[in-house]
C-alpha positions as CSV (number, residue, x, y, z in Angstrom):
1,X,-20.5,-29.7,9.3
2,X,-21.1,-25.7,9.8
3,X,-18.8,-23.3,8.7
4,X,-16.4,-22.6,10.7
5,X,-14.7,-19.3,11.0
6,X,-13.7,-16.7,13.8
7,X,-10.9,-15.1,12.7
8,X,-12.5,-11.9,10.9
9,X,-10.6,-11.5,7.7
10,X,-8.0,-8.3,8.1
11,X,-9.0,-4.9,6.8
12,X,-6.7,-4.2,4.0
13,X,-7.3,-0.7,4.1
14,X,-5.5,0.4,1.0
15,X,-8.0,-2.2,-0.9
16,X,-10.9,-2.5,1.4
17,X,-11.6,1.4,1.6
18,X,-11.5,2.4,-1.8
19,X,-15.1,0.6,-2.6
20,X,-16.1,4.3,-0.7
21,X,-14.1,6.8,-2.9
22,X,-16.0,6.0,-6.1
23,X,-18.4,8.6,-4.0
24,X,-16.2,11.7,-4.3
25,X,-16.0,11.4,-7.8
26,X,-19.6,12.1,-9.1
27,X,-21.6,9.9,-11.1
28,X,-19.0,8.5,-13.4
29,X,-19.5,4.5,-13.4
30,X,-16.3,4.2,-15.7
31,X,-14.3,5.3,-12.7
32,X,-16.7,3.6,-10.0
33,X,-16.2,0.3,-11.7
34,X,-12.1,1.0,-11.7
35,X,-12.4,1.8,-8.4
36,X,-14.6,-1.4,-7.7
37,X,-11.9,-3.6,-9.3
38,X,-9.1,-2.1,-7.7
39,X,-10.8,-2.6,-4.1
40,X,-11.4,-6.4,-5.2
41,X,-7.6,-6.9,-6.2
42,X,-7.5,-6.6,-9.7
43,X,-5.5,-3.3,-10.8
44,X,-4.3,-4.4,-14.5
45,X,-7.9,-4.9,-15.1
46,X,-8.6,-1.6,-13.6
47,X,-6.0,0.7,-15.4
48,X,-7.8,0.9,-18.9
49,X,-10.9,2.6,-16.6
50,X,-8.6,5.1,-15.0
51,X,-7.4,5.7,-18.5
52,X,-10.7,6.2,-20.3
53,X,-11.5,8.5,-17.9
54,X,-8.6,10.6,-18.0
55,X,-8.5,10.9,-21.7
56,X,-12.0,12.2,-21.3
57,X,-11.2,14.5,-18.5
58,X,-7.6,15.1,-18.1
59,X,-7.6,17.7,-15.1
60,X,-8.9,15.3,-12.5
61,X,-6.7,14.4,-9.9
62,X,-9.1,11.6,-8.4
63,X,-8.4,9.3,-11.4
64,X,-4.9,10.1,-11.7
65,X,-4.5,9.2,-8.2
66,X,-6.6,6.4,-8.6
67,X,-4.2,5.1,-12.0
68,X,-0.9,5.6,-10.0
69,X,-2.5,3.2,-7.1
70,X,-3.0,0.4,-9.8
71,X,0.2,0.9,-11.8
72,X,1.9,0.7,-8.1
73,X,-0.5,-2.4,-7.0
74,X,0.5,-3.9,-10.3
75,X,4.1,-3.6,-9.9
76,X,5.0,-0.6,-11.9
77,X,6.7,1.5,-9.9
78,X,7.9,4.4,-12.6
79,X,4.4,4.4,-14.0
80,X,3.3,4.6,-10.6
81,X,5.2,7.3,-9.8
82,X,4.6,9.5,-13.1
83,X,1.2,9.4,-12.6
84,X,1.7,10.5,-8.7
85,X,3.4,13.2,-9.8
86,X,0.7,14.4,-12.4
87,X,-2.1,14.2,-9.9
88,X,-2.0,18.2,-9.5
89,X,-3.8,19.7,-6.6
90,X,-4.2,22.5,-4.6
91,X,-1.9,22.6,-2.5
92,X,-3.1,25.0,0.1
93,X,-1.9,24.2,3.6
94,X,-5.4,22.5,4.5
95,X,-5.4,20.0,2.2
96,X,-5.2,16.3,3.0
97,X,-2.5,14.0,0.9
98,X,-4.5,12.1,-2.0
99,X,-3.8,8.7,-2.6
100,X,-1.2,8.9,-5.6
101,X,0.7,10.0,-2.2
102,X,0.2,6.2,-1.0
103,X,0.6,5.0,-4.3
104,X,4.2,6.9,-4.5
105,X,5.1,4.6,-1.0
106,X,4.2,1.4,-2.7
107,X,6.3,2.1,-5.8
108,X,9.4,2.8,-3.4
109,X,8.9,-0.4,-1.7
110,X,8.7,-2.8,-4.7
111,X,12.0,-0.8,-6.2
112,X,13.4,-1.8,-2.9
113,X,13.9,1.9,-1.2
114,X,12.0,1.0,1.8
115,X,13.7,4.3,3.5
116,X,11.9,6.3,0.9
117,X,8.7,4.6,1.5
118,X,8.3,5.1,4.9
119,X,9.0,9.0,4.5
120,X,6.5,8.9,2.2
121,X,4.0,6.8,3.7
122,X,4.4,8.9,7.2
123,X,4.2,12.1,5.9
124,X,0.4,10.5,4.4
125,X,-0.3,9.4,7.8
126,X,0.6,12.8,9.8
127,X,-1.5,15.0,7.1
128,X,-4.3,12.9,6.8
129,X,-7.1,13.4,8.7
130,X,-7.3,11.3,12.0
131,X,-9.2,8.2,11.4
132,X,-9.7,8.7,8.0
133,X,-9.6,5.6,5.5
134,X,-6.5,6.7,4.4
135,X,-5.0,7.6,7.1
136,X,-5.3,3.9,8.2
137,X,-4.4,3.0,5.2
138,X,-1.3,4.9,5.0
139,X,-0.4,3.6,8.6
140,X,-0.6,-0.5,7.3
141,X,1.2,0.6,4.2
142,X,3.7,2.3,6.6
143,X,3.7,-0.7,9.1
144,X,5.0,-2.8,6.1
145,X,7.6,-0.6,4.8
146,X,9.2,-0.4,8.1
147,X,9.7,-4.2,8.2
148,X,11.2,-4.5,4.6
149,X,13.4,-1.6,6.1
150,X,14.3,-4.2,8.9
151,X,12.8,-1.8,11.6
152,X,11.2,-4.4,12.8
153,X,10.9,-2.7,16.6
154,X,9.2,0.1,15.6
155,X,6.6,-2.1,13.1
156,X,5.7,-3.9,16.4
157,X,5.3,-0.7,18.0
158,X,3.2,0.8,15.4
159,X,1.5,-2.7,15.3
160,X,0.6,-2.2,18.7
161,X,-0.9,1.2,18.6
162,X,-3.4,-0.1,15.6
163,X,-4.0,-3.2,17.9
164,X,-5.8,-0.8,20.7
165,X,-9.1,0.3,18.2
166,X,-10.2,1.0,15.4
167,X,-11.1,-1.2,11.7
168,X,-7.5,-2.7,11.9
169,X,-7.3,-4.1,15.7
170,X,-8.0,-7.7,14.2
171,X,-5.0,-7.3,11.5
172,X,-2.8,-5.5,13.8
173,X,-2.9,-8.2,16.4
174,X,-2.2,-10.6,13.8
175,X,0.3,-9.0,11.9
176,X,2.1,-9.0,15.5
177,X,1.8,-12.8,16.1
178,X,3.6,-13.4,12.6
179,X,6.4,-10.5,13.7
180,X,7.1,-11.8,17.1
181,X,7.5,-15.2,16.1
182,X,9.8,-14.7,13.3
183,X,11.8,-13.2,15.4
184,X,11.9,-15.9,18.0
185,X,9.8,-13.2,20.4
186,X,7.6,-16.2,21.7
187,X,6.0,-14.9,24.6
188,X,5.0,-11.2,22.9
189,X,4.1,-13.6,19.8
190,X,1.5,-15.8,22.6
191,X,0.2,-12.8,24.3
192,X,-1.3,-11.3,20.6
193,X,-2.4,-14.7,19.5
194,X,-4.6,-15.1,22.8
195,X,-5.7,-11.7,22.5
196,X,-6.8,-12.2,18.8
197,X,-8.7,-15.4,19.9
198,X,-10.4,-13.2,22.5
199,X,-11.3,-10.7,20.1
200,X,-12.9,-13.8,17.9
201,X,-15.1,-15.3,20.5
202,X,-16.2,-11.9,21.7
203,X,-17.4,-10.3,18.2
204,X,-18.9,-14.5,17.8
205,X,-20.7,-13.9,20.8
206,X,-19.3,-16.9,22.4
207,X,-19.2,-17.0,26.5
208,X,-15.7,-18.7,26.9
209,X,-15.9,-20.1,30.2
210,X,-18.8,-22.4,28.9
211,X,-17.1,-24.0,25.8
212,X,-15.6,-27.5,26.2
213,X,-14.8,-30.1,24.0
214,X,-17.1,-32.4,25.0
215,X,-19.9,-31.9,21.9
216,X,-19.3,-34.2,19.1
217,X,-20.6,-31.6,16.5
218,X,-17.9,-29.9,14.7
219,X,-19.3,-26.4,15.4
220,X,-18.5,-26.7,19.0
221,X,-15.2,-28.4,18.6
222,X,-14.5,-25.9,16.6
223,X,-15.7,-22.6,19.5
224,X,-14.0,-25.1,22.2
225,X,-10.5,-24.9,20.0
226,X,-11.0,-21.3,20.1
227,X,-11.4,-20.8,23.5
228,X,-8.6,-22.8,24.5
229,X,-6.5,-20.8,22.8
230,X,-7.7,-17.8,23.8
231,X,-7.5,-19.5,27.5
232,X,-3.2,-19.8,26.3
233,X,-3.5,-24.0,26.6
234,X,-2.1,-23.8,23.2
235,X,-1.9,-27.6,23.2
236,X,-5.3,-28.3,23.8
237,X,-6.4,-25.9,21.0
238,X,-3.9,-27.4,18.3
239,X,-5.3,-31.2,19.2
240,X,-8.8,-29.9,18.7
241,X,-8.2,-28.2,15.8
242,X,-6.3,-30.9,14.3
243,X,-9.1,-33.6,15.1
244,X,-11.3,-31.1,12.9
245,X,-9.0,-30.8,10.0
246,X,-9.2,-34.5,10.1
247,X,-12.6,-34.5,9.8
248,X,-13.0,-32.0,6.5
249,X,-9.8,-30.4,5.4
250,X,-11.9,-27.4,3.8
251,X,-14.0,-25.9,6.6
252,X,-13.4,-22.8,8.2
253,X,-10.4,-21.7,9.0
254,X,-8.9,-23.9,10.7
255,X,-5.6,-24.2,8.6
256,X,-5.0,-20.5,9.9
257,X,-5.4,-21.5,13.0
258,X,-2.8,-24.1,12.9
259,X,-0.1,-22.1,10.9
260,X,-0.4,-19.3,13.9
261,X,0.0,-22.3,16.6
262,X,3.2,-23.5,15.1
263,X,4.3,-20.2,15.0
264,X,3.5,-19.5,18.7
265,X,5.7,-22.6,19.5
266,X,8.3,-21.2,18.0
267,X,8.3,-23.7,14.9
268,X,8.4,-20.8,11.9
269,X,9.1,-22.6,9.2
270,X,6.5,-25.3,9.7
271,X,4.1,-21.8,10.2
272,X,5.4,-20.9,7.0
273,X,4.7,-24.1,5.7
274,X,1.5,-24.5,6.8
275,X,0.1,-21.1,5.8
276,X,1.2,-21.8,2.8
277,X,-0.7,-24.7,2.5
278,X,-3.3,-23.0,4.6
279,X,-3.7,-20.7,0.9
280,X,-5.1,-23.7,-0.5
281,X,-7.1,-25.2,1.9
282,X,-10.1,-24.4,4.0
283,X,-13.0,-22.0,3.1
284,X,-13.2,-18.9,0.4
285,X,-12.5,-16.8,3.1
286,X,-9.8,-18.4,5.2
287,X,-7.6,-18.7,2.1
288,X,-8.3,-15.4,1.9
289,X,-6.7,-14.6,5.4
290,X,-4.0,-17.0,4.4
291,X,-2.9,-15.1,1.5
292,X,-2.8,-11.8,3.3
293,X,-0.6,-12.9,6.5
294,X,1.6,-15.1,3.7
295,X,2.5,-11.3,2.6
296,X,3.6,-10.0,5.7
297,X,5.9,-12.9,5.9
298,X,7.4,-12.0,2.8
299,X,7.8,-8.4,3.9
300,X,10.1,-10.2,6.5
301,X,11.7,-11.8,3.8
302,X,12.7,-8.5,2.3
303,X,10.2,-9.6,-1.1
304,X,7.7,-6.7,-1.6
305,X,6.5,-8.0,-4.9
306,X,5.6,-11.4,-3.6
307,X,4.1,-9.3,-0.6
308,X,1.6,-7.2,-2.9
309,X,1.0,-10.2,-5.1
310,X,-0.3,-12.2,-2.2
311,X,-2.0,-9.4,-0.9
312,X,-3.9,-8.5,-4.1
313,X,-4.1,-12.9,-4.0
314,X,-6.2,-12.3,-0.7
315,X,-8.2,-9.6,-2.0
316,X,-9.5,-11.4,-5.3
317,X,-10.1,-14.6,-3.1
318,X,-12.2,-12.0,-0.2
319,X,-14.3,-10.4,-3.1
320,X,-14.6,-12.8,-5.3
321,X,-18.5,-13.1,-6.8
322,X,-19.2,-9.5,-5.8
323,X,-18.7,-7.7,-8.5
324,X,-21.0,-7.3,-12.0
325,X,-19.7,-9.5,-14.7
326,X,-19.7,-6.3,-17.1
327,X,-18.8,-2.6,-17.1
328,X,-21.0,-0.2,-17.4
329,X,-20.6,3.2,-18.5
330,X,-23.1,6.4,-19.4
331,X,-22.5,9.1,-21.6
332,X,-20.1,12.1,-20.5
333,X,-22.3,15.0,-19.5
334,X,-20.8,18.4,-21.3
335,X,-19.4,19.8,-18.1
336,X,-16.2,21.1,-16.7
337,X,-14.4,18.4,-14.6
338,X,-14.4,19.6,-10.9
339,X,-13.5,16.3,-9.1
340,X,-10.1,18.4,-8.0
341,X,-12.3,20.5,-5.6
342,X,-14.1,17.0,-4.3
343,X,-12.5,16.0,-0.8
């Protein structure tokens, strides 16, 4: 059987944009690699990095930022907060919030102050610049403190926003599905699913008024499935996509699929269930997706370190094989540390 897979995995911006900052920083591959395993979920293995390269060049604000992010990612919010507060920069009117800034809203949230999270998060996300990494960034991060803050109407409405362009439409619209259904808001929770499915078969390729189920391959059970539900016949969809699970219980992502059906039909816990179980089945990467919507449902539970956990879960799933199996550093050149005038 091909693999299957249409769903694109969601951009986790806070991870998934970091693999670009190592550029701001110079040539140092101490902190590249840090910033490498960060990105790929790993911050306790990143932290000694961040550290090595602050003892060699303490004035940096970059790595400081950089350390605070993984001490907040790894669930320790003082140390996360310490080092925010010693990532000194200058703090001339023009100058965009670092990431320590994001790191300081994660701390809050895993000490369960989700009110002081989302005033730092949005003060990230109003002084960053427009479509900047971590301005979308700071939004998700944001997005998630607002439902542990049971705000949940103005999560969907920031959830909405994100789902009209840019590198987060995919997790926005997904994200949604989840919300709605929790809270029993069927129809909204339909409309994002079908549009998620649209999204799928349009960045696939796929012309949807040709697909039927009527190929025995699994491949085109598989694109009919996805049409149907992006058609709404919800019930067609979950009868093709459970004759394919039937068939091999690890391709693709079909798991997914099912857990965001059940939820559509108003049956959350057997969505919970089933994305649960969705974690451990199907391919690398839908176990990936599985872990990363598992953590929005424990945002709704009001359980931001099982939320991180299965987000960092998702990350090491998404990247794992892609990064060297050693560090590699090069010697110091004897020069003054400028990375605090690097944007």
């Amino acid at each position: 059987m091909p693999t299957l897979g249409r769903i694109a995995i969601p951009i986790f911006a806070s991870l998934a944009v970091l693999a670009g900052c190592s550029h701001s920083v110079g040539t140092d591959l101490t902190f590249q690699r840090g910033v490498q395993l960060l990105a790929a979920g790993s911050p306790k293995s990143a932290i000694p990095l961040f550290m090595q390269v602050i003892a060699s060049a303490p004035d940096g604000p970059e790595p400081r930022a950089m350390l605070s992010l993984a001490y907040a990612l790894d669930l320790q919010g003082d140390r996360a907060i310490l080092q925010a507060k010693e990532a000194r920069r200058n703090r001339h009117a023009t100058d965009p919030p670092g990431w320590e800034s994001v790191a300081m809203g994660i701390a809050e949230m895993t000490q369960h102050r989700p009110a002081e999270a989302v005033r730092h998060l949005d003060q990230v996300a109003a002084g960053a610049p427009k479509g900047s990494p971590i301005a979308w960034a700071a939004r998700q991060w944001w997005t998630l403190a607002l439902i542990l803050k049971a705000d949940h109407a103005k999560a969907a409405e920031s959830l909405a926003e994100l789902s009209e362009s840019g590198p987060t439409r995919m997790t926005a619209l997904l994200w949604g599905v989840v919300i709605h259904a929790r809270h029993r808001q069927t129809p909204k929770a339909a409309e994002r699913l079908i549009q998620a499915a649209k999204e799928a078969s349009a960045a696939s390729g796929q012309d949807l008024g040709t697909l039927d189920a009527a190929g025995t391959d699994g491949q085109g059970l598989y694109d009919a499935a996805v049409a149907a539900v992006a058609q709404g016949d919800f019930a067609k969809a979950n009868t093709l996509f459970r004759v394919l699970e039937q068939r091999s219980p690890d391709a693709g992502d079909v798991p997914v699929w099912l857990a965001l059906l059940a939820a559509v039909n108003g049956r959350w816990a057997a969505a919970c269930d089933k994305l649960k179980d969705a974690c451990q089945a199907g391919s690398l990467r839908s176990r990936a997706l599985a872990h990363h919507m598992l953590g929005v449902v424990y945002a709704l539970e009001d359980r931001p370190d099982l939320m991180i956990q299965s987000m960092l879960t998702g990350q090491r799933l998404l990247r794992r094989g892609s990064l060297p199996a050693h560090v590699t550093t090069q010697p110091r050149p004897d020069v003054v540390w400028f990375s605090d005038r690097m944007k």
